[in-house]
C-alpha positions as CSV (number, residue, x, y, z in Angstrom):
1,X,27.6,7.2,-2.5
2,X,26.1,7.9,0.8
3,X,23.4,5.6,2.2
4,X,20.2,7.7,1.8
5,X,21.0,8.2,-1.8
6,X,21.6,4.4,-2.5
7,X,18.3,3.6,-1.3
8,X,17.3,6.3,-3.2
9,X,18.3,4.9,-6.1
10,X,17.2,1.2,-5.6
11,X,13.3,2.7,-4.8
12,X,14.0,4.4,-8.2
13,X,14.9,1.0,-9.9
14,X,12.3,-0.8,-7.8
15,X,9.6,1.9,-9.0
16,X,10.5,1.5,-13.1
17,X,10.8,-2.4,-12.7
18,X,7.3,-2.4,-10.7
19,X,5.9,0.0,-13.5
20,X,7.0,-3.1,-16.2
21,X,5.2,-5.5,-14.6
22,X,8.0,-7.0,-12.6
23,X,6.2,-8.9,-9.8
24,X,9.3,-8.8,-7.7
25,X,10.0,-5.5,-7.5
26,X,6.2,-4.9,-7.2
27,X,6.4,-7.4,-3.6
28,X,9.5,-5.5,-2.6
29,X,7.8,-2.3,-2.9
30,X,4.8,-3.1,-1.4
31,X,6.9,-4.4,1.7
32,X,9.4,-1.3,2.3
33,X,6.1,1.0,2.1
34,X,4.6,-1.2,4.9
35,X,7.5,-1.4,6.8
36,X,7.8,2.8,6.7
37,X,3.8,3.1,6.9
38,X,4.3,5.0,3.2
39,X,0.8,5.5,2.5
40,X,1.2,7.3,-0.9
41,X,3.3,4.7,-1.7
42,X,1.0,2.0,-0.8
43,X,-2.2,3.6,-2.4
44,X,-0.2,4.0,-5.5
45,X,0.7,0.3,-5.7
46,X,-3.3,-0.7,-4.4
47,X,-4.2,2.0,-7.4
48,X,-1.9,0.2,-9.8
49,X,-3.5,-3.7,-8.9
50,X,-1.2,-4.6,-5.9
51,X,-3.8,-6.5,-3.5
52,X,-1.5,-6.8,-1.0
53,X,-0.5,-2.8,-1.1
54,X,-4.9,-3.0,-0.2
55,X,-4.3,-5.4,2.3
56,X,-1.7,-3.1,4.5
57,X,-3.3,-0.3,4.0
58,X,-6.9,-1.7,5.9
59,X,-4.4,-3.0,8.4
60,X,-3.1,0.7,8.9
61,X,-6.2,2.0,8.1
62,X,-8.1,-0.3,10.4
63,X,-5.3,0.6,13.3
64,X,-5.8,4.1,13.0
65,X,-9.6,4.1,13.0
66,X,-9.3,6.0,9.7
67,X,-13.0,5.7,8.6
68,X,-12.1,7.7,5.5
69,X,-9.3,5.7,4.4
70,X,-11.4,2.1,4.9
71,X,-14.4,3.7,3.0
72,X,-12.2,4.9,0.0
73,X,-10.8,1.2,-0.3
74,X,-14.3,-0.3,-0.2
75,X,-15.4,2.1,-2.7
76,X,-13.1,0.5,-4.6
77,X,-14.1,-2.7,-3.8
78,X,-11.7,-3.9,-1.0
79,X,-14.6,-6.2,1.0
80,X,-12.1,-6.4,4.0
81,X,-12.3,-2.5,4.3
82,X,-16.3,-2.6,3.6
83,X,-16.5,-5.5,6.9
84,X,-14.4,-3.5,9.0
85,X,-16.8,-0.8,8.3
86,X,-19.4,-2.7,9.5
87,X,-18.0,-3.6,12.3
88,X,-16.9,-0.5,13.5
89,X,-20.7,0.8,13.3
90,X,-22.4,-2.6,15.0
């Protein structure tokens, strides 16, 4: 098995242990989408409860200056994204 196809397969196996509630996999998940700046990936896991998926993506967020992306996550209640707002307009 070549190597793109076994990490394939272990983001597969991460993904339906994350979607049971496995904490673990959930943490692993959230820190391979971080590490490859996988937004879909992280906003999925933020969508799903993860606050730390939230967390890196206003770090990214914040980085880029996406104003769109920090007022979507404080729409959704992220306060971090809401005072970065603010801070980015003072």
């Amino acid at each position: 098995m070549s190597e793109p196809d076994s990490t394939s397969s272990e983001l597969v196996e991460l993904r339906e242990r994350a979607a049971r509630g496995d904490q673990d996999a959930i943490d692993q998940l959230v820190e391979l989408a971080g590490s490859r700046n996988d937004l879909g990936e992280l906003r999925s896991l933020a969508d799903a409860g993860s606050s730390d998926a939230v967390d890196i993506l206003v770090e990214l967020a914040s980085e880029r200056g996406d104003r769109d992306e920090l007022q979507r996550l404080a729409t959704a209640g992220s306060q971090d994204a809401a005072d970065i707002l603010e801070e980015m307009d003072s």
